[in-house]
ZABA-858486 format. One record per residue (C-alpha): residue in one letter; x, y, z. Coordinates in steps of 0.02 Angstrom, whole numbers. Layout:
REM ZABA-858486
+--------+--------+--------+--------+
| residu |     xx |     yy |     zz |
+--------+--------+--------+--------+
|      a |      X |      Y |      Z |
...
+--------+--------+--------+--------+
REM end
This chain:
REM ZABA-858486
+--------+--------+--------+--------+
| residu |     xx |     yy |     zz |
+--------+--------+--------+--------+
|      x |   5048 |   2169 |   4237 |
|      x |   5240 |   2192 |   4250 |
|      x |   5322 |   2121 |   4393 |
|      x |   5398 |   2243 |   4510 |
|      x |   5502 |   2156 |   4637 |
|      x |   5500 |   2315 |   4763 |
|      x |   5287 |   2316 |   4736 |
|      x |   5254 |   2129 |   4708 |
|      x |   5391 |   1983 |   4760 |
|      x |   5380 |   1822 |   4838 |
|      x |   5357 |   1868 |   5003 |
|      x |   5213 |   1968 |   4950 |
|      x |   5161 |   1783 |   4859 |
|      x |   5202 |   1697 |   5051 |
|      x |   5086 |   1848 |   5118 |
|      x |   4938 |   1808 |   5022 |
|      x |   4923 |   1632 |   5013 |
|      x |   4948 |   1639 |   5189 |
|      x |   4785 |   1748 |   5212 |
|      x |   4696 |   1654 |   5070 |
|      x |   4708 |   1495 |   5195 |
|      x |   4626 |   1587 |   5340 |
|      x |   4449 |   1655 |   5325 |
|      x |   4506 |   1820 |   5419 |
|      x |   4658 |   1905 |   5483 |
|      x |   4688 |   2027 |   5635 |
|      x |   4856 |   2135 |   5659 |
|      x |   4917 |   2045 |   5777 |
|      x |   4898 |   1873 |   5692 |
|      x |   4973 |   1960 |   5555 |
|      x |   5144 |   2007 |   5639 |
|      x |   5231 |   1827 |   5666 |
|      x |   5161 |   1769 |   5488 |
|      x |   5236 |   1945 |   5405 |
|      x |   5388 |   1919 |   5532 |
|      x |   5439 |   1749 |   5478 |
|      x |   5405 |   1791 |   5297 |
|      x |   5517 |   1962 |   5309 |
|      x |   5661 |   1853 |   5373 |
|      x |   5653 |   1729 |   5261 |
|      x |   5635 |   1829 |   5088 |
|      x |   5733 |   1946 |   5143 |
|      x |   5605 |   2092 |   5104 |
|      x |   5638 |   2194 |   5242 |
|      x |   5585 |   2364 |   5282 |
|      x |   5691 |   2510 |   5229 |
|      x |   5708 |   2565 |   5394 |
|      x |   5787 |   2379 |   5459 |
|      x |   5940 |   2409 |   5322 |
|      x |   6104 |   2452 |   5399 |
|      x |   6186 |   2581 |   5256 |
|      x |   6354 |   2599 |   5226 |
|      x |   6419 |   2685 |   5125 |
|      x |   6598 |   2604 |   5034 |
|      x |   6650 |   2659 |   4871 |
|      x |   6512 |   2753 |   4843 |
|      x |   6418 |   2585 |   4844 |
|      x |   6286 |   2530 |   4984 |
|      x |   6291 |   2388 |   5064 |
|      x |   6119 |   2322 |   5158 |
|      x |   6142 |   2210 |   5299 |
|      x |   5989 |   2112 |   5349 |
|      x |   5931 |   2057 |   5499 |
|      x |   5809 |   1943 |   5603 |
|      x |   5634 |   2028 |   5589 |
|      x |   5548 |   1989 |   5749 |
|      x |   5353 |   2023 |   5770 |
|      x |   5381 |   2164 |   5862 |
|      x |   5474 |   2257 |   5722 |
|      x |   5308 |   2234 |   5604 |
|      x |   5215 |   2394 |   5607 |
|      x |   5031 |   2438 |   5553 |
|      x |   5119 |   2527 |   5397 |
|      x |   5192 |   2351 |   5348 |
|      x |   5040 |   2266 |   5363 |
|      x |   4952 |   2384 |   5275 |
|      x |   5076 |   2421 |   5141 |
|      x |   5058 |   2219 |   5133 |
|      x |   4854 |   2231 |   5099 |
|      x |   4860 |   2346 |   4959 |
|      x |   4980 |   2273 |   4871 |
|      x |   4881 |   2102 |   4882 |
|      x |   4723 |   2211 |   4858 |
|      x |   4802 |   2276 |   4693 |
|      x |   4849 |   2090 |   4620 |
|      x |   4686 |   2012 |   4655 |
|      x |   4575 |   2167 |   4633 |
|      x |   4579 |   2093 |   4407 |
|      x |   4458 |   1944 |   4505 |
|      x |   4327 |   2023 |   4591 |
|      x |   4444 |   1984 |   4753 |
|      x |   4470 |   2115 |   4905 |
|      x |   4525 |   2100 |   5066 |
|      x |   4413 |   2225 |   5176 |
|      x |   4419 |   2251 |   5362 |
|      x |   4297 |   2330 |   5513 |
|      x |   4290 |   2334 |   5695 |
|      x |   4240 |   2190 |   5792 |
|      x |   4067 |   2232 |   5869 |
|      x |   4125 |   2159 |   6017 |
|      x |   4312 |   2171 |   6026 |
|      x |   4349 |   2318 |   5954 |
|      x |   4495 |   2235 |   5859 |
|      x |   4493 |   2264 |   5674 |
|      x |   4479 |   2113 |   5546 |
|      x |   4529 |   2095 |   5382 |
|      x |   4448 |   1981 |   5267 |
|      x |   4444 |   1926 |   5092 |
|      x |   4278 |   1929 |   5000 |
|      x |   4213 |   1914 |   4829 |
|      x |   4182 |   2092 |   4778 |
|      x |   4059 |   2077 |   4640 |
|      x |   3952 |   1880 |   4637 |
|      x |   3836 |   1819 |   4743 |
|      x |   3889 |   1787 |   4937 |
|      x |   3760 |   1621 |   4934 |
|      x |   3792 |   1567 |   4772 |
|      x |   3990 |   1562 |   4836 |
|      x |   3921 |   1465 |   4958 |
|      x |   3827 |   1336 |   4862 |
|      x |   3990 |   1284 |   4779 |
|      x |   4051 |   1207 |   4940 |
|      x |   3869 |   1162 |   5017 |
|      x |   3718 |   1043 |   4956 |
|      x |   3563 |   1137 |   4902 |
|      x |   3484 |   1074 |   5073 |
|      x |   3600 |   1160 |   5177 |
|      x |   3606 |   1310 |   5082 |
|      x |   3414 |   1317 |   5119 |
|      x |   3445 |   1296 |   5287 |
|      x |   3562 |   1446 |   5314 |
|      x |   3433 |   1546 |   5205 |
|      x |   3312 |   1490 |   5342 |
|      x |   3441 |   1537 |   5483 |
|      x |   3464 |   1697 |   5410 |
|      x |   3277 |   1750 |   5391 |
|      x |   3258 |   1685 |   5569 |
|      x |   3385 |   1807 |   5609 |
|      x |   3331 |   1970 |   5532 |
|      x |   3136 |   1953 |   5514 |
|      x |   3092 |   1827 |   5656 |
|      x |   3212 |   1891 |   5768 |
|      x |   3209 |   2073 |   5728 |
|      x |   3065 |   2179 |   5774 |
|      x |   3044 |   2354 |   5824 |
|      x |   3014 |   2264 |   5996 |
|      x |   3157 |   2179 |   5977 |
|      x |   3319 |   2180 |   5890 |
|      x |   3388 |   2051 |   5912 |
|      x |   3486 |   1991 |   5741 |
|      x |   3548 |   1820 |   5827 |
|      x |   3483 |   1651 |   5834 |
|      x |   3501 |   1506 |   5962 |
|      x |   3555 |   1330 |   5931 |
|      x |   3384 |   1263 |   5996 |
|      x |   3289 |   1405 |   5864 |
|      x |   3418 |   1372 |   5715 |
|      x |   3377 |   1171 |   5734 |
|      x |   3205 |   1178 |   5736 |
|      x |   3223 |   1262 |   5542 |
|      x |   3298 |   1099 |   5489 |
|      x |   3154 |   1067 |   5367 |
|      x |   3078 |   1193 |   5261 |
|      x |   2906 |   1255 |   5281 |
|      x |   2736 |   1212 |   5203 |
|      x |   2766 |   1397 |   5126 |
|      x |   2934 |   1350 |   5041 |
|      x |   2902 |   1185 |   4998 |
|      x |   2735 |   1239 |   4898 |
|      x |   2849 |   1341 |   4798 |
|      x |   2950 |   1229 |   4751 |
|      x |   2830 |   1123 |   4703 |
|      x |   2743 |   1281 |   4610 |
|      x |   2923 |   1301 |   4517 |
|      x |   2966 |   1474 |   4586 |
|      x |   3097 |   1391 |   4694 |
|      x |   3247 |   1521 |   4703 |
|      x |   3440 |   1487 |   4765 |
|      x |   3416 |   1444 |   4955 |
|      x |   3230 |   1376 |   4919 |
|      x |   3265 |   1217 |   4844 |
|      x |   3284 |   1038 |   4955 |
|      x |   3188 |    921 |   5073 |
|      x |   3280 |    986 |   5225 |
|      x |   3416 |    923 |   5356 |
|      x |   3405 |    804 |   5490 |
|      x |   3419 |    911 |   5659 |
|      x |   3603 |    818 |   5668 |
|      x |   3635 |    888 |   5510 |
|      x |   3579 |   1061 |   5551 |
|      x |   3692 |   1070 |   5713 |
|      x |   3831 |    991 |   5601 |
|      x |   3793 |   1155 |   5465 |
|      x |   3811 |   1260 |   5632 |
|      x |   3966 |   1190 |   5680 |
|      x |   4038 |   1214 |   5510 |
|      x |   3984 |   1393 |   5463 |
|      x |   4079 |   1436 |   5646 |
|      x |   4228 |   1352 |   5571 |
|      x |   4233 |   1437 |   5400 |
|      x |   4211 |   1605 |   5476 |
|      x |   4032 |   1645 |   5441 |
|      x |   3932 |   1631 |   5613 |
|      x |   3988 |   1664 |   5776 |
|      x |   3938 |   1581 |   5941 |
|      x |   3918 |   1675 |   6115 |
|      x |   3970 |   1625 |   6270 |
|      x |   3782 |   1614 |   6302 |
|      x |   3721 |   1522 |   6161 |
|      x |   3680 |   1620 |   6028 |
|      x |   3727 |   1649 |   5832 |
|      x |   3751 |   1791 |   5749 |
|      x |   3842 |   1859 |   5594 |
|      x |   4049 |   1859 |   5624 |
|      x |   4135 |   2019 |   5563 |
|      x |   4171 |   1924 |   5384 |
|      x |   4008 |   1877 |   5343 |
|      x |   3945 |   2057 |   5378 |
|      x |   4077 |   2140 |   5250 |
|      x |   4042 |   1989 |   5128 |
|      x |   3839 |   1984 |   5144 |
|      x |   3825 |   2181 |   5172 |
|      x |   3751 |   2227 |   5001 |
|      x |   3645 |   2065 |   4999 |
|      x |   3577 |   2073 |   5175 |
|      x |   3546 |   2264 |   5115 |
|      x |   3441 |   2203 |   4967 |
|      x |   3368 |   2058 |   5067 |
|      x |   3279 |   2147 |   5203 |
|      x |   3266 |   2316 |   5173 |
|      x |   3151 |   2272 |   5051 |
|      x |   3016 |   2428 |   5074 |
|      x |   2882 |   2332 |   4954 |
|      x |   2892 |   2178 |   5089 |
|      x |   2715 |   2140 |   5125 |
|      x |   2764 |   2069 |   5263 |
|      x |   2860 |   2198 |   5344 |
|      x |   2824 |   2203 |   5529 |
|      x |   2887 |   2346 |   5580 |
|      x |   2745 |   2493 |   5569 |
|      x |   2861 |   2629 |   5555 |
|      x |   2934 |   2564 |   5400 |
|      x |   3104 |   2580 |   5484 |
|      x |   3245 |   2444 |   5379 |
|      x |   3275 |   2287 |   5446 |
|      x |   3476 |   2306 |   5424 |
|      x |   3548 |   2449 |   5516 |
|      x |   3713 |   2538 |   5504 |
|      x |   3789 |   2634 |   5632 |
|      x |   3794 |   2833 |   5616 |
|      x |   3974 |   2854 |   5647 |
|      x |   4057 |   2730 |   5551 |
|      x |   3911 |   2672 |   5430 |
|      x |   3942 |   2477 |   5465 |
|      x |   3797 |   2350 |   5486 |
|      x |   3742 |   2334 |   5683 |
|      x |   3673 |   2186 |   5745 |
|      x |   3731 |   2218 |   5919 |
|      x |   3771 |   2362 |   6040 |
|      x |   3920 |   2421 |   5967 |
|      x |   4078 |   2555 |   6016 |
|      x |   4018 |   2709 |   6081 |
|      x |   4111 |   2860 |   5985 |
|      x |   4059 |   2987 |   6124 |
|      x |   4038 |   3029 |   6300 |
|      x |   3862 |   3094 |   6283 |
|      x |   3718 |   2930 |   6299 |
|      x |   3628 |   3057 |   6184 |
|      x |   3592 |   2987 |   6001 |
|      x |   3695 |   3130 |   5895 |
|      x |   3559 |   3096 |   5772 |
|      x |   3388 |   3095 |   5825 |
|      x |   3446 |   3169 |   6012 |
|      x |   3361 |   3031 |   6122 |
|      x |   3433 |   2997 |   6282 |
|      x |   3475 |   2801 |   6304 |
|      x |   3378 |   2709 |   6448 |
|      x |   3533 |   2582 |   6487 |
|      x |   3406 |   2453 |   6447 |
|      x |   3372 |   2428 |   6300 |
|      x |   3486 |   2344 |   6190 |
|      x |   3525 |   2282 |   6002 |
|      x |   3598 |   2087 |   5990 |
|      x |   3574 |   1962 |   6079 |
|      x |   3546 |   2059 |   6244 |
|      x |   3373 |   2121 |   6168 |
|      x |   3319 |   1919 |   6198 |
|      x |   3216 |   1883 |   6355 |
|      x |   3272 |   1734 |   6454 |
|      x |   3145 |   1632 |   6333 |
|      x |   3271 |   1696 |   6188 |
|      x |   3099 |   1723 |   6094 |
|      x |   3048 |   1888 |   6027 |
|      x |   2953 |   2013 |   6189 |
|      x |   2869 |   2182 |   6179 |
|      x |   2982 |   2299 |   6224 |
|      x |   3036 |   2397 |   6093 |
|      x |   3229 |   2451 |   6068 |
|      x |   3217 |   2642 |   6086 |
|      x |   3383 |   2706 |   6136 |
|      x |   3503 |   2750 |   6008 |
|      x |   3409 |   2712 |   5831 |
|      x |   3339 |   2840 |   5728 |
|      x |   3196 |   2766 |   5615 |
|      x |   3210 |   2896 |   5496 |
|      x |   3398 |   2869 |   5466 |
|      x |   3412 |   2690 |   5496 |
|      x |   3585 |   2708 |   5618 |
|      x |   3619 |   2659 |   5770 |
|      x |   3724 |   2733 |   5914 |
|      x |   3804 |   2597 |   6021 |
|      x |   3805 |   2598 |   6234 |
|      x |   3974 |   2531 |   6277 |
|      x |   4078 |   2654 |   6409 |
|      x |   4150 |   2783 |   6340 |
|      x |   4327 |   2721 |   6378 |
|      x |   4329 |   2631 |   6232 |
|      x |   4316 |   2768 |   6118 |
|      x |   4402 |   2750 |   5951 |
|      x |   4412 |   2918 |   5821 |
|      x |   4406 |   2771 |   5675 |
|      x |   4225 |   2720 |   5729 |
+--------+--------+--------+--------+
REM end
């Protein structure tokens, strides 16, 4: 590809490797990183450029870019230029809401190979099964028409530090698959794997305890978690209705796993037209005390037919991006 220096220059370079070293990236991270890299190439908005006119010649005077001068526009005009250099290897940087926060993250994920086989590069086979374990804890064990819960505890994820009798008899059968294979952790190994998928932006951790998928992992697994458990020849699918396991929300169509931004006023479902109770939830506030699966079922907001979710936060928060 020919080099451009207006599309593609160094400070585009200083942009990316920047990003490349974090595991995501939020606006206003963004603004003292693209600040001190404006200043220091030089690559400075058009509309920072003093122009005078002399001769019929310009001449640009550059100044200080502060983080306040960086715009949305900049950062974004910043993304798709990376997005364009690193699209030839399978790389993108995609972004979503924050279930939570609201704020939107950008990330860059592999685009076209297999999330856990990126992961087994950097991980033994044992811990790979172990997170294979975590995540079918997460979205079968832990995710019943009762109860939707799609997050995990520390005391829960431990006690999967060994494979089961299930597992290991295929392995030993030869129809062990990528995540199947090892003889375990040791439980200080599995808190350890914990700790470390918090720190390379995979899980999250609540104030009260539990995991669940952080906004990176759910753009980066999306089409395998899709594949994974929305499997509707799964014999041992729970749920009677035959509703999918992974949910997306109506408005914007990302993956739920907990009660997410509300884009209206009305508590009605816009879907299915079901009036929320204020009581039953999605996440980790579908756990009783116990943290293990109950019997009441989450009503409010999903339509099994359509497999979205509406989300029960106050309406103040509305957003028209979703």
């Amino acid at each position: 590809m020919p080099e451009n220096d207006e599309q593609w220059n160094d400070g585009h370079r200083a942009f990316l490797q920047a990003f490349m070293a974090r595991s995501t990236l939020k606006l206003e991270e963004a603004k003292p990183l693209l600040a001190a890299i404006l200043t220091a190439y030089g690559t400075i908005p058009a509309r920072q450029y003093l122009a005078v006119e002399i001769n019929l010649r310009i001449s640009l005077e550059r100044k200080e870019t502060l983080p306040e001068d960086i715009t949305e526009a900049d950062f974004n005009s910043y993304i798709s230029a990376a997005n364009t250099r690193i699209s030839p290897f399978d790389l993108e940087i995609r972004s979503t809401f924050h279930q939570t926060t609201r704020q939107r993250t950008y990330a860059l994920v592999n685009s076209t190979s297999d999330p856990i086989i990126q992961l087994a590069t950097v991980h033994t086979p044992e811990e790979i099964s172990f997170l294979k374990r975590v995540l079918d804890a997460m979205f079968e064990t832990y995710n019943t028409p009762r109860r939707e819960i799609m997050a995990i505890t520390s005391m829960q994820a431990v006690r999967l530090h060994k494979p089961s009798d299930h597992e290991r008899r295929e392995t030993q059968n030869g129809t062990e698959t990528q995540g199947s294979a090892g003889q375990g952790l040791k439980m200080v190994e599995a808190e350890k794997m914990l700790k470390t998928l918090v720190d390379e932006g995979w899980f999250e951790k609540s104030r009260k305890g539990f995991y669940s998928l952080s906004p990176r992992a759910l753009m980066e697994l999306r089409g395998w978690l899709i594949e994974t458990y929305n499997d509707v020849d799964d014999e041992d699918e729970e749920d009677e209705e035959g509703t999918p396991r992974i949910k997306q929300c109506a408005a914007c169509k990302e993956i739920v796993t907990m009660n997410f931004f509300r884009m209206q006023r009305s508590k009605d479902c816009p879907l299915c037209k079901t009036g929320w109770t204020g009581e039953d939830f999605v996440g980790e506030r579908a756990a009783p005390k116990t943290g293990q699966p109950g019997s009441r079922r989450s009503r409010g907001g999903f339509n099994a037919n359509t497999s979205r979710v509406t989300t029960d936060e106050p309406s103040h928060l509305e957003d028209s991006d979703g």
